[in-house]
N, C-alpha and C positions, 0 to 999 in steps of 0.2 A: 351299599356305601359304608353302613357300619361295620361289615365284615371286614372291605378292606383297609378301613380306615385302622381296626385293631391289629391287620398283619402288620402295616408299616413302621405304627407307631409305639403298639402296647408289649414293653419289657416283658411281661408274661408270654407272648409267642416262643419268644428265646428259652423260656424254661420249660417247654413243654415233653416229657419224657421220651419220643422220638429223637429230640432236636439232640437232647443230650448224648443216644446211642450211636450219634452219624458224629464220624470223624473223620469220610474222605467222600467224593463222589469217585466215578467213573463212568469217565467221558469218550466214548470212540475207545475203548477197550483198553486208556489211561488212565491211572489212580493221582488224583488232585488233594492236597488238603488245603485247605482257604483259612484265614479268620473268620473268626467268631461272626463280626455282622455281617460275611460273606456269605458263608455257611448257610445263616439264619434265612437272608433273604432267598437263596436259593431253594432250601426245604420248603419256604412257606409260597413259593411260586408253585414249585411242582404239584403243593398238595393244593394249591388254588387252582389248578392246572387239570388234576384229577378228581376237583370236587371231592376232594378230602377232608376239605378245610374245619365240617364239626364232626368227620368220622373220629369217631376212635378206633376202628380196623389201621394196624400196618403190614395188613397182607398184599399190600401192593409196594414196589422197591422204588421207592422214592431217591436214590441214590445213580441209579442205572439211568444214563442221560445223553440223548444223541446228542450229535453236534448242531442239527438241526435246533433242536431243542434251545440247547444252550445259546446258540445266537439269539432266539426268541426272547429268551431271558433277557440278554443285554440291550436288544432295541426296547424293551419293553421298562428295564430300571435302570439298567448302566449309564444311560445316553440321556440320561431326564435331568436337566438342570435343575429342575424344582427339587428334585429328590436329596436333603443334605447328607443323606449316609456315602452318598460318593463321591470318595477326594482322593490324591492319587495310590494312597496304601494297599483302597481295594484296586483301584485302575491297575496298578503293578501286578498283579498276581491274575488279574483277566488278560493281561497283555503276555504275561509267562505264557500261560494256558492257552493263548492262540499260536505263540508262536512252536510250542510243545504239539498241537493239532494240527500245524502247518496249513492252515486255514486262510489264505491272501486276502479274502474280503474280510475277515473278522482280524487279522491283522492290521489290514489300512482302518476301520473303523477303531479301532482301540487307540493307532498311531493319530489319529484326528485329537482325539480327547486327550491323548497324554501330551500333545506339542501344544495345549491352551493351556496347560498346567504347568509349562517350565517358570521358575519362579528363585529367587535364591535359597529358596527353604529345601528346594526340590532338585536343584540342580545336578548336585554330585550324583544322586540317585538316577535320577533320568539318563544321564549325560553317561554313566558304569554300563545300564542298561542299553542304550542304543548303541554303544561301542561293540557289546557283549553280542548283541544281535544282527549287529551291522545295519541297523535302520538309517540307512542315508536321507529317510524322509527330518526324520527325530533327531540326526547331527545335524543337518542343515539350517533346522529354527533353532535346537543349539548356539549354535554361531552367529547366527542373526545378534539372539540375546549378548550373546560376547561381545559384537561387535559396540551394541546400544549399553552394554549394562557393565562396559567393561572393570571402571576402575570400583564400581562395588564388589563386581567378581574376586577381584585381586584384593579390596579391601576384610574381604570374610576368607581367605584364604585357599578358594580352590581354584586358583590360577596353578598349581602342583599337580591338578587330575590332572587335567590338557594334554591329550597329545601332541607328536613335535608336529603334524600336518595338520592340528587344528589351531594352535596358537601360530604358527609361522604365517596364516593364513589370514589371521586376526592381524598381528604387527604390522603384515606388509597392504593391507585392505586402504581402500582409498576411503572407506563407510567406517572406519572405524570413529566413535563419537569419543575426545578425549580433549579435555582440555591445555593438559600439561604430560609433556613427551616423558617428563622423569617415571612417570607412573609404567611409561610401556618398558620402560628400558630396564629399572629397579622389577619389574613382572619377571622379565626373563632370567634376570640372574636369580632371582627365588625358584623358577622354575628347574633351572637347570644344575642347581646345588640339592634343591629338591630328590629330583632322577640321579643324580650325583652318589647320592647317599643311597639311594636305593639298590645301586646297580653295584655298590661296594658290599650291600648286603648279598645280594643274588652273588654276587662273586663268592664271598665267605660259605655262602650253602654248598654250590658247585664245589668249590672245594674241599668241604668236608663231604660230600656224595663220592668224590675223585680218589678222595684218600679211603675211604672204605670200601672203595671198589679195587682200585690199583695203584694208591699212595704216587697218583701223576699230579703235577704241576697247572694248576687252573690256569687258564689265560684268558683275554676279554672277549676273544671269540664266541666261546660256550655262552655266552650271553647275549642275546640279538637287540638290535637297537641301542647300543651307545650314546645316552644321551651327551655326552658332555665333546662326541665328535661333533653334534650337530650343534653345538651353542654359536661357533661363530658366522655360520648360516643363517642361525636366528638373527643376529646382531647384524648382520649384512641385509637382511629382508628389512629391516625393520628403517624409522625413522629416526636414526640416533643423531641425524645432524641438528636435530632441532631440540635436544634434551641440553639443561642448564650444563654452563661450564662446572656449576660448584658438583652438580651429580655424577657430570663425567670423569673431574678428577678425583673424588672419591671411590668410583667404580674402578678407576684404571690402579686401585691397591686392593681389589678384590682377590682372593687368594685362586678365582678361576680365572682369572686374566695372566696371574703366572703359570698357570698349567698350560693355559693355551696361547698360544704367541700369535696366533690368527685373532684373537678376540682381544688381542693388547693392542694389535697395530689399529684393530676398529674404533676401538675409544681413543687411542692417539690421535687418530685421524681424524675424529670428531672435535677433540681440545682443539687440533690447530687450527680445523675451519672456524670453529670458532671464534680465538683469537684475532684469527686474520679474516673475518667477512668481510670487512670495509674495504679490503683492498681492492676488490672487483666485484662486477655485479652477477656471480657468476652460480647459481644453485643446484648442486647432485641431487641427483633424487633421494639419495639418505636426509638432506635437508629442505624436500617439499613439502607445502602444507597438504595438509589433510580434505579438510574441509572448505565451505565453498564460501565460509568466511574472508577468506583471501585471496585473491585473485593474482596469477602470473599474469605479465603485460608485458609489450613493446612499447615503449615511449619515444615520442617526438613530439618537435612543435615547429606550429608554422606562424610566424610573424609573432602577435603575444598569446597565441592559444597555445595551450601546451594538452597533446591529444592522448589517449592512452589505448591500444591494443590488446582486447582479451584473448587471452592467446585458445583458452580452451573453448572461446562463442567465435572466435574470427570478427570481431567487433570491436570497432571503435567507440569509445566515449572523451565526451570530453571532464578535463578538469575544471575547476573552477579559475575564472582568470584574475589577475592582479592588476588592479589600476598604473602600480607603476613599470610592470611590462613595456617596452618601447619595441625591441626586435630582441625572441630570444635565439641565441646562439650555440649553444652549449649547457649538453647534460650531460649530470653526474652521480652516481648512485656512491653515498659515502656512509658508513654505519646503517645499512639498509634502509637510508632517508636517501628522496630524490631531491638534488640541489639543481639549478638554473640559473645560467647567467645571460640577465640582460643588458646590451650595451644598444647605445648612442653616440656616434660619432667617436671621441675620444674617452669616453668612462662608460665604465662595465657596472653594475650590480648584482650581488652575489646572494638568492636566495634559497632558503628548503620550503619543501613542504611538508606540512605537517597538520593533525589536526583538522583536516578538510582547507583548509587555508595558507597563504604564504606567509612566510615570514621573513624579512629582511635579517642579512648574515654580516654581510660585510660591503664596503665599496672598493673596486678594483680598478685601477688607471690601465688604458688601453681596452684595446677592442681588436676581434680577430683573432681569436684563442685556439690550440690544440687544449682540450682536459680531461685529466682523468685522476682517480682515487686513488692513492695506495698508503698504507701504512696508517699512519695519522693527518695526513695532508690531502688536499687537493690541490694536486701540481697544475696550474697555469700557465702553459708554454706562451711563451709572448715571442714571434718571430721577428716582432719588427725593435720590438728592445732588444734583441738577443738575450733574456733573461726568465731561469724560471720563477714564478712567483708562488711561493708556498704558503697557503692559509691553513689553517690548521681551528676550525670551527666550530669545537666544540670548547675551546676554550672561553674564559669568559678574564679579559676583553680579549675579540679573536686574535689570533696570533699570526703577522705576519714575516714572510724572510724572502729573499730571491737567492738564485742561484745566476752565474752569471755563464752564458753559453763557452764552448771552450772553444779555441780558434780553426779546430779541424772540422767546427760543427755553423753550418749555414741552411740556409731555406728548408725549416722542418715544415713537412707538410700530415705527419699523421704519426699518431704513438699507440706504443702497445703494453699493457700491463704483463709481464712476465716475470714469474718466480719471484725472485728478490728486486729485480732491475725493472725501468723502465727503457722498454725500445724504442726510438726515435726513427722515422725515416725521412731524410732528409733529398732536394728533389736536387740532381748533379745538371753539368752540361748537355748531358745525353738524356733526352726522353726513354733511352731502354735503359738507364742504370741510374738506381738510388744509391744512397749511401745510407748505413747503420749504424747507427751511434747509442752504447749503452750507458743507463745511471741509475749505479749501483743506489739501492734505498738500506738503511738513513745513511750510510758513510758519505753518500752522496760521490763515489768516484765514478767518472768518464772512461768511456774504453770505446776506442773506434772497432766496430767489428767489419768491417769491411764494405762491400758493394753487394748488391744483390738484380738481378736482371728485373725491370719493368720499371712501370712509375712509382712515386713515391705519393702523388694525388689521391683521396680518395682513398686508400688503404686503410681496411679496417681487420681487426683482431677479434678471435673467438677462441675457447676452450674449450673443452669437456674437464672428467676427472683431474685427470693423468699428464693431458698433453694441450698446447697452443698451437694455433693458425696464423695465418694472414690471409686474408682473401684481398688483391687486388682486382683492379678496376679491368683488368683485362679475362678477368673469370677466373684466375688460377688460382688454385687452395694449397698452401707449402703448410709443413710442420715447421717451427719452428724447436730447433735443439741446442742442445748445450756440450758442449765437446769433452774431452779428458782435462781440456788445456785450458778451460773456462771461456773458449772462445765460442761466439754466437754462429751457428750453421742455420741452413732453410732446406729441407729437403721438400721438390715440388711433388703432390697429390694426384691434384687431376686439374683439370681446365674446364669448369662450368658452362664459359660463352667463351665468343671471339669477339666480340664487341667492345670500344669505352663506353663503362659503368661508372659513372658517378656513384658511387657506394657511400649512404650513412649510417651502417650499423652491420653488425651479425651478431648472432648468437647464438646457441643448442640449447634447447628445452623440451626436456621428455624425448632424444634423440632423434628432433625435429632442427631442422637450421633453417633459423628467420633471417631472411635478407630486404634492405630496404635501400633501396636503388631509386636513381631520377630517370631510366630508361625501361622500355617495353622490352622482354625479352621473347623469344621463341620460346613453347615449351620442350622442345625437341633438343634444347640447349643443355635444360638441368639433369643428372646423371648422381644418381646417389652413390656415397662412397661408405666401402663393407666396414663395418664397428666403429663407426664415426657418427652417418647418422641417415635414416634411410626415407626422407622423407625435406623437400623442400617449399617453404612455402615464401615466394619472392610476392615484395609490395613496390608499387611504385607509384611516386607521385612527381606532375610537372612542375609543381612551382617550385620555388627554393624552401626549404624545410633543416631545422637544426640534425645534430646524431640523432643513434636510433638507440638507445639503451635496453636493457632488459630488468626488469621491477618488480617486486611486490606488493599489493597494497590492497587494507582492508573493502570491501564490497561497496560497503556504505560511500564511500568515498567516491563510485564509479557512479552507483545507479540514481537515479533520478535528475540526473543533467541532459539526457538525450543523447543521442548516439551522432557521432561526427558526421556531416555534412561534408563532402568534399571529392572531387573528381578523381577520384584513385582506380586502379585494379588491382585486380589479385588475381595470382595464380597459383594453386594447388596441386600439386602432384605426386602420386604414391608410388613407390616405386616396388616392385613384385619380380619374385624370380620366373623366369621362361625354363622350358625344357631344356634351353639350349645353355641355362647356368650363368645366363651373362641379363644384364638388368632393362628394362624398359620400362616407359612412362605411361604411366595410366591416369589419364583426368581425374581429379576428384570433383565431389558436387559442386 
C-alpha cells in the first residue's frame, strides 16, 4: 500500500532519472508522445507491472507497449473516478491514441468518458474533436447539451463552431429548452456572419494559391459549403414566427438580409405575422411553441361549459366555467386571447379569458351572431338587425361602431377571414346557391362577388400558409382566390362526403385538418388532399355546441380540471401511399 500510495501521489516519482529519459512510447508499432502526468503514470504502471518499481536496472524497455497492455492501463487508472489526475486534457490524448490504434472497444470505452465530460469549459474541444473523428456517439450528446444548454452556448460565444446540420438541427428541434426565440434567431445571424467571414478568407487564400499557380480568377465553387447559401434554410427551419417584433425589425437591416433576398422575405414575413396575428387564429409552424408549456387546442362549448381539445393528447379538458354564462354561442380568438359570447334571449355578453378566469368585456344587444377577428375589431354580424357591430376591446372604455348591411346583402349564414376582407356567405332562394359578399377591412367597402354552388349553412373557413378554404356542409373543400380584377373566385378541391354536415369549425395544425361536425361520418368518406394536409381527424358531437376555433394556451390552465365528460366520437385516419400512387385510409389507434 505504501508503494502504491507513493507512485500515485509523491512528486518524486516524476523526477526519477528514467522518467526523465522517456519522451514517447510505442504502442502497436506507433510512436505516442503524451504529457507530463500521462507519461508519468504510464512509466510507473509498467514498472509496477514489471516489479520494477525499487529496481534501479533499466534493462528492461519500459517504453515498448502492446495494445493489450495499454487497455490494462486504462481499465486500471483512466476509468477510476476516484483517481483526480483524470480530466479531459489526459482523456483527449487516450482518445487520439485509440482512434490512431483503431481499436473499437477502446474507442467506445474512452467515447463513454469523454460524453460525461462535455461541459462549456470543454465544448469547443470535444465538439473539433468528434467532428474530426466523425464520433456520432460524441455529436449526438453534443447536441443533446445544445439543445439543454442552448443560450449559454450562444452566450460564451461558440454557437460560431456549429456546423450548418448541427445547428439547423438545434433551431428546428421540438426539445430545444429556450425561453426567448430572440436568442435562436440573433444565434444564427452570428452564425452565419461568422462562416461569412471565414469563407471570404478561404476565398482570398484560393486566390492567391490560383494566382501563383495560373494568375485564374477564384470563384465560390473552389470552396465547398457556402455558408451564407444555407442561411435562409436556417431561418426557414427555425421558429422566427415567435421572435419579438422589435428583434425582427432590427434584423431585417442586417447587412445579410440584403445579400440575401430569401432571408429578407423570412423576417418580412415574420414582422407581418406578427403585426397581424389577431386577425385569425391561424399558427405556421415557424410560429409554434416549442415546449409543452403551451398547449394547441380546439375549442368549443356546450351550453356554459367552454371545453378545450389537446390536439397533440386527443383530449379534452374542460375550462373553468363562469357564473354568468347562460348559453355560449360564439368563439373568438382576438390577440391570441380566447373571447365568448354569451347571450340570453335578447342580450349577448362579451367576455375573454385570461389568467385562468373570465372576465367581462363588454355587453352586446342582440343574440344569434356570425363572429370573427380581424384587424383591431371583433366583427359581430347581426342578421336579424342587418348590422355589423364593431367592438374593438382592447380599448379602455371599449369601443363600439356598426356597420350597416348593404341592400344586395340579406340572410348571412357564415363568414370567412380572408386577406384584407371579410367573406360573407349569404343563403339565396335556391338551396344549391349562395351568394358572396365582400368587406374590405378598415375602409370597410362592400363588393358583391357573386354566387357560388351549395349552401350557405354551416360553412366554415381554414388556411394554411399561403392559401384559404371553405369546406361546406356538403364535404366539398374549394380554394378560395383572388383574381387580376380583385374579384373573388372558388376553385373546387375535392369532396370529403356526400352527406348534410352541420359544420362548427376547421382548421390545419401541424398539416393535420380538424373538423368538428354534428353528424357520424363513414371513414371511407375522408380522402387526404396532396400539400394541403395528409391526415384527418373528424369530431362529432349530438347536442348543439357553439364554433370550433383553434387556440393556444398555457398548460396550467388545462390540467387539473378533469377531462371532458361527454358522448362524442372520433375518428382518426392516416393516410399512406399504396403502390398504386393514389391514397387510402388506414385506422389510426
Amino acid at each position: 500500500m505504501e508503494k502504491r500510495q507513493r507512485i500515485q501521489s509523491n512528486d518524486d516519482a516524476y523526477n526519477c532519472d528514467s522518467l526523465h529519459r522517456i519522451s514517447e512510447f510505442e504502442i502497436e508499432g506507433n510512436r505516442f508522445k503524451f504529457n507530463k502526468v500521462l507519461t508519468a503514470a504510464i512509466f510507473h504502471f509498467m514498472r509496477s507491472r514489471l516489479n520494477l518499481i525499487e529496481s534501479k536496472s533499466d534493462t528492461v524497455s519500459l517504453t515498448n507497449i502492446s495494445a493489450e497492455t495499454f487497455r490494462h492501463f486504462l481499465d486500471t487508472n483512466i476509468y477510476n473516478y476516484g483517481n483526480g489526475l483524470w480530466g479531459y486534457e489526459h482523456l483527449s490524448e487516450i482518445w487520439e491514441t485509440a482512434h490512431v490504434l483503431k481499436i473499437p472497444s477502446l474507442i467506445e470505452n474512452c467515447e463513454t468518458q469523454v460524453g460525461k465530460m462535455i461541459s462549456l469549459e470543454t465544448f469547443d474541444k470535444i465538439y473539433a474533436k468528434a467532428n474530426a473523428y466523425q464520433s456520432n456517439r460524441i455529436l449526438c450528446k453534443a447536441r443533446n447539451f445544445l439543445l439543454h444548454m442552448f443560450r449559454l452556448v450562444q452566450k460564451v460565444g461558440l454557437m460560431r463552431i456549429l456546423t450548418f446540420e448541427d445547428l439547423i438541427y438545434a433551431v428546428a428541434s421540438e426539445e430545444l429548452r429556450i425561453k426567448n426565440e430572440d436568442i435562436v434567431l440573433r444565434s444564427m445571424f452570428e452564425w452565419a456572419e461568422y462562416n461569412q467571414m471565414q469563407l471570404q478568407e478561404n476565398l482570398v487564400e484560393v486566390s492567391q494559391k490560383k494566382t501563383k499557380l495560373d494568375n485564374s480568377v477564384p470563384c465560390k465553387e473552389d470552396v465547398e459549403g457556402d455558408p451564407s447559401s444555407k442561411f435562409s434554410k436556417l431561418l426557414r427551419a427555425s421558429r422566427y414566427g415567435l421572435a419579438s417584433v422589435e428583434c425582427l425589425v432590427e434584423l431585417s437591416k442586417h447587412h445579410l438580409c440584403e445579400q440575401d433576398k430569401e432571408a429578407k422575405l423570412v423576417i418580412t414575413e415574420a414582422i407581418s405575422y406578427k403585426l397581424e396575428r389577431h386577425i385569425h387564429g391561424y399558427w405556421p409552424h415557424y410560429a409554434l411553441h416549442r415546449n409543452c408549456h403551451v398547449r394547441h387546442v380546439g375549442v368549443s362549448a356546450s351550453k356554459d361549459q367552454v371545453s378545450a381539445l389537446v390536439l397533440e393528447m386527443d383530449d379534452w379538458k374542460d375550462l373553468p366555467k363562469c357564473s354568468l354564462h347562460a348559453k355560449i354561442t360564439n368563439l373568438s380568438i382576438f390577440d391570441d386571447e380566447l373571447y365568448v359570447i354569451s347571450s340570453l334571449e335578447f342580450q349577448s355578453l362579451l367576455f375573454v379569458f385570461t389568467n385562468k378566469e373570465w372576465k367581462f368585456v363588454s355587453e352586446i344587444s342582440g343574440s344569434d351572431f356570425i363572429v370573427l377577428s380581424k384587424g383591431r375589431c371583433i366583427y359581430i354580424i347581426d342578421g336579424k338587425n342587418c348590422r355589423i357591430k364593431c367592438v374593438m376591446p382592447k380599448t379602455t372604455p371599449v369601443l363600439h361602431s356598426e356597420i350597416k348591411f348593404p341592400d344586395m346583402m340579406r340572410n348571412p349564414e357564415s363568414a370567412l377571414d380572408y386577406d384584407k376582407s371579410i367573406l360573407i356567405f349569404c343563403s339565396t332562394d335556391s338551396d344549391e346557391k349562395l351568394a358572396v359578399i365582400s368587406l374590405d377591412v378598415p375602409e370597410h367597402k362592400w363588393t358583391d362577388c357573386g354566387h357560388l354552388e351549395g349552401s350557405a349553412k354551416n360553412l366554415v373557413g381554414f388556411r394554411n400558409e399561403t392559401k384559404y378554404f371553405i369546406l361546406q356542409r356538403d364535404g366539398a373543400i374549394s380554394q378560395v382566390l383572388r383574381n387580376q380584377d380583385d374579384s373573388i373566385g372558388f376553385i373546387l378541391i375535392k369532396r370529403l362526403w356526400s352527406i348534410q354536415n352541420s359544420l362548427r369549425g376547421a382548421f390545419i395544425y401541424n398539416d393535420v385538418l380538424y373538423i368538428y361536425g354534428d353528424t357520424p361520418i363513414e371513414p371511407s368518406c375522408f380522402r387526404a388532399v396532396s400539400g394541403l394536409f395528409w391526415k384527418i381527424d373528424y369530431w362529432f358531437a349530438d347536442q348543439e355546441t357553439s364554433n370550433f376555433v383553434h387556440w393556444f394556451v398555457p398548460s396550467v390552465d388545462l390540467w387539473g380540471n378533469g377531462a371532458l365528460e361527454r358522448s362524442e366520437s372520433y375518428y382518426d385516419f392516416y393516410f399512406l401511399p399504396n403502390p398504386n400512387n393514389d391514397q387510402r385510409a388506414i385506422s389510426g389507434p
